[in-house]
BALOBA-1460 file (C-alpha; in Angstrom, 3 decimals):
// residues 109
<rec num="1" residu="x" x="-36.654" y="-34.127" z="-64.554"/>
<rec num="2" residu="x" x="-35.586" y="-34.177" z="-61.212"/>
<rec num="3" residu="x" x="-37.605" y="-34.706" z="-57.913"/>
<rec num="4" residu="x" x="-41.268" y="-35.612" z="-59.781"/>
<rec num="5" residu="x" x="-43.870" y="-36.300" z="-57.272"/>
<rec num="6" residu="x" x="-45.945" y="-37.062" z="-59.531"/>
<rec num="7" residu="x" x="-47.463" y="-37.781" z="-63.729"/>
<rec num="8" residu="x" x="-50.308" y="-36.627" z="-65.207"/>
<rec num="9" residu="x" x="-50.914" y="-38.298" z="-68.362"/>
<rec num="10" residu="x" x="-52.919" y="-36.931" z="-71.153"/>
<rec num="11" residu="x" x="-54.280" y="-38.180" z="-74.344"/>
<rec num="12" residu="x" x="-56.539" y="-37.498" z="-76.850"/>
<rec num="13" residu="x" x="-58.732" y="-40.766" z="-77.989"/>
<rec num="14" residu="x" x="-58.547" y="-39.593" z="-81.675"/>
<rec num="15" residu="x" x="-54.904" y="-40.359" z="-81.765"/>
<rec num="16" residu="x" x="-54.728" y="-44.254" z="-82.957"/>
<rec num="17" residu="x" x="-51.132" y="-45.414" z="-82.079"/>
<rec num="18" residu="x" x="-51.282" y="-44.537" z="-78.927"/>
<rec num="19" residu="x" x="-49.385" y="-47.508" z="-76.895"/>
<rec num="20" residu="x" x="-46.083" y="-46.937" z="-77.673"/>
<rec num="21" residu="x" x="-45.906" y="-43.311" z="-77.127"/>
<rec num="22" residu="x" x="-47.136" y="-43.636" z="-73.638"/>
<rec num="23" residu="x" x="-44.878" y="-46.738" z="-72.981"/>
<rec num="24" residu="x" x="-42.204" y="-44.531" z="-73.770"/>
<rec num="25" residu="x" x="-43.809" y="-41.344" z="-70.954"/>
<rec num="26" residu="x" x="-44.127" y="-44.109" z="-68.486"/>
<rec num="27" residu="x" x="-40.761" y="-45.022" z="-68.827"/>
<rec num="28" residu="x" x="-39.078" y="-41.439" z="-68.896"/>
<rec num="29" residu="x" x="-41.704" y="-39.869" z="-66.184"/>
<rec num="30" residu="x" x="-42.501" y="-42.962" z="-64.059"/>
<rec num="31" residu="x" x="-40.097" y="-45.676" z="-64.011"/>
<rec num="32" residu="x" x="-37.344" y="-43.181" z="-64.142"/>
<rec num="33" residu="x" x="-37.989" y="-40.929" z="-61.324"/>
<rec num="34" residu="x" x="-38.941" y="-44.482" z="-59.285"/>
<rec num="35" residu="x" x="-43.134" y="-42.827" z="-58.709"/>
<rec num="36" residu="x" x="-45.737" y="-45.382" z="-57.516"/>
<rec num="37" residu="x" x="-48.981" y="-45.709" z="-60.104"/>
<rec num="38" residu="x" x="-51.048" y="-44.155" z="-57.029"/>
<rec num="39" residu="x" x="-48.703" y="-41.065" z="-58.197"/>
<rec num="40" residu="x" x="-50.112" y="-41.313" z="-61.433"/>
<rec num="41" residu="x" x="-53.335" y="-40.325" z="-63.538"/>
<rec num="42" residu="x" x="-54.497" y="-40.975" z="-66.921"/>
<rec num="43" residu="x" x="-57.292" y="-37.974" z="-68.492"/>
<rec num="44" residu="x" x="-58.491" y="-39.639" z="-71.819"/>
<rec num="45" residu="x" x="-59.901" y="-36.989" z="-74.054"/>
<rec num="46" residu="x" x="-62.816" y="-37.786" z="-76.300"/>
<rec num="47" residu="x" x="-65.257" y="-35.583" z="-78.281"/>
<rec num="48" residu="x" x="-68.733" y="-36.297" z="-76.599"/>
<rec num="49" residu="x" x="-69.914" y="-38.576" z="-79.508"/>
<rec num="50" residu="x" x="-66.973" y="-41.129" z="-79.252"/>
<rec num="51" residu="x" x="-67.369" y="-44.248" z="-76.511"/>
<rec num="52" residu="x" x="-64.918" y="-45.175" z="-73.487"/>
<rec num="53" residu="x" x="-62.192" y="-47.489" z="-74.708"/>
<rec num="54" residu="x" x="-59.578" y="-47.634" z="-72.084"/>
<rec num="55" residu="x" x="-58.855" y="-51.357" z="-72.599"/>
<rec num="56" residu="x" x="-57.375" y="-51.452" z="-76.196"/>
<rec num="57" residu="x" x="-55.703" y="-48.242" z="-76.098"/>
<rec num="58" residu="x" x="-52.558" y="-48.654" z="-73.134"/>
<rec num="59" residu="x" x="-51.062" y="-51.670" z="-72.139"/>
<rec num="60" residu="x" x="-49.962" y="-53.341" z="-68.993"/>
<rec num="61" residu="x" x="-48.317" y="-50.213" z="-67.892"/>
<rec num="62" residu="x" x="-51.376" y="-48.196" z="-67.344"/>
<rec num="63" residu="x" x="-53.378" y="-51.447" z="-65.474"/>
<rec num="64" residu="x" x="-53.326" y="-49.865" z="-61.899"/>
<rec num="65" residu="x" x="-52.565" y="-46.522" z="-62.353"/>
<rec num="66" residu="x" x="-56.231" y="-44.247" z="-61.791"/>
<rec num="67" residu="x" x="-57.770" y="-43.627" z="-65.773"/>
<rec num="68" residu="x" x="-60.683" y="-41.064" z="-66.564"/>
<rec num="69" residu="x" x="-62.447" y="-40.810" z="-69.661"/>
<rec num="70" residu="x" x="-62.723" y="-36.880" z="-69.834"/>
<rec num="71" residu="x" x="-65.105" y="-35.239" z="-71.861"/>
<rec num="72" residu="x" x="-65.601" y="-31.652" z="-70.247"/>
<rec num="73" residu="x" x="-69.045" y="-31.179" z="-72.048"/>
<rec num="74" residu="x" x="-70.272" y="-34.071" z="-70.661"/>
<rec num="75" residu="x" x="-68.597" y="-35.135" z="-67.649"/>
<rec num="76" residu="x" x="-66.651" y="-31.709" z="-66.442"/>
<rec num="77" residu="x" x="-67.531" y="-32.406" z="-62.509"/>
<rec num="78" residu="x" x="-65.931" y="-35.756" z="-62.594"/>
<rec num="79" residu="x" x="-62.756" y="-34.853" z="-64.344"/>
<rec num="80" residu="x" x="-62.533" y="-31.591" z="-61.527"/>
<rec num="81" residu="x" x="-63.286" y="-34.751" z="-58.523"/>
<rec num="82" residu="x" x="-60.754" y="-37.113" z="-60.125"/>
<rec num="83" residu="x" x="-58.016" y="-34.083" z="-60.676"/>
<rec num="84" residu="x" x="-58.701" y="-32.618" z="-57.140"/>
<rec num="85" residu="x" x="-58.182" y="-36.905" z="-55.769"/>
<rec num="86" residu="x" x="-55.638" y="-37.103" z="-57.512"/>
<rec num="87" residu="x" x="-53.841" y="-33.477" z="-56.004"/>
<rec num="88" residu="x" x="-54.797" y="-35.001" z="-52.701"/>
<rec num="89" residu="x" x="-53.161" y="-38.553" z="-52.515"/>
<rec num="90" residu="x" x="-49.843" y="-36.218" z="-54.261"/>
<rec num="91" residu="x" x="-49.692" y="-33.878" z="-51.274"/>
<rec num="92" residu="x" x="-50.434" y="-36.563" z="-48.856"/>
<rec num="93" residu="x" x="-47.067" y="-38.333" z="-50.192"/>
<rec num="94" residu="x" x="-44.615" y="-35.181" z="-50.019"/>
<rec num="95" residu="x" x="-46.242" y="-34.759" z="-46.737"/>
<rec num="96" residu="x" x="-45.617" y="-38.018" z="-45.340"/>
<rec num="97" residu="x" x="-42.099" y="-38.173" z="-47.368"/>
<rec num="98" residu="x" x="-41.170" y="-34.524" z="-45.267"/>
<rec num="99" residu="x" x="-42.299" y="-35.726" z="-42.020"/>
<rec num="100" residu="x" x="-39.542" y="-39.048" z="-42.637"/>
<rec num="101" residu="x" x="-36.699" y="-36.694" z="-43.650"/>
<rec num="102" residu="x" x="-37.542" y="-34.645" z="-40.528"/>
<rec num="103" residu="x" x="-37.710" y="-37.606" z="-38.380"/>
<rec num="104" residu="x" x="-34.355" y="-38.616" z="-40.206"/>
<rec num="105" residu="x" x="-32.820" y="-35.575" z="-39.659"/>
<rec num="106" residu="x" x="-33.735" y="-35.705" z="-35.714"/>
<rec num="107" residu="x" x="-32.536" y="-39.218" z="-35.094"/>
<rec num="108" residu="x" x="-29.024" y="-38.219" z="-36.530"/>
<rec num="109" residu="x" x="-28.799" y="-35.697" z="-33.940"/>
């Protein structure tokens, strides 16, 4: 992958080994391509019936990058607010990262 600006992670909360598969994302997707967590996003999926259990399921990776329990039938305007946040603070970056290759660019010159 080349030029990422940024990961959305997504997991179902049925599957039980969980961890090590999204150790192994983090470090292909993430740590690879040298992204910030605020680049990041973690959608949970969980049948309406089952509880929120971010804690157990992710390790130390995960700790500051934005997590969200999704359950459409139940919380669908939440996970559309968190997605649409999380678009945001992505464009804001390759905005910001434009404007200093611009600038970059013009002090060459």
């Amino acid at each position: 992958m080349k030029e990422a600006n940024g990961v959305i992670f997504v997991y179902s909360s049925d599957f039980s080994n969980i961890r090590k598969e999204m150790d192994m994302w983090y470090a292909n997707f993430v740590q690879a391509q040298g992204l910030k967590d605020s680049q990041c996003i973690v959608f949970c999926h969980r049948k309406p019936s089952q509880p929120e259990t971010r804690s157990s399921e992710l390790s130390s990776l995960f700790s500051r990058i934005p997590w969200l329990s999704s359950s459409v039938e139940e919380n669908g305007g939440t996970l559309r607010r968190e997605f649409n946040s999380f678009l945001q603070r992505l464009l804001s970056n390759i905005s910001e990262r434009r404007d200093q290759e611009e600038l970059s660019i013009l002090n060459q010159h």
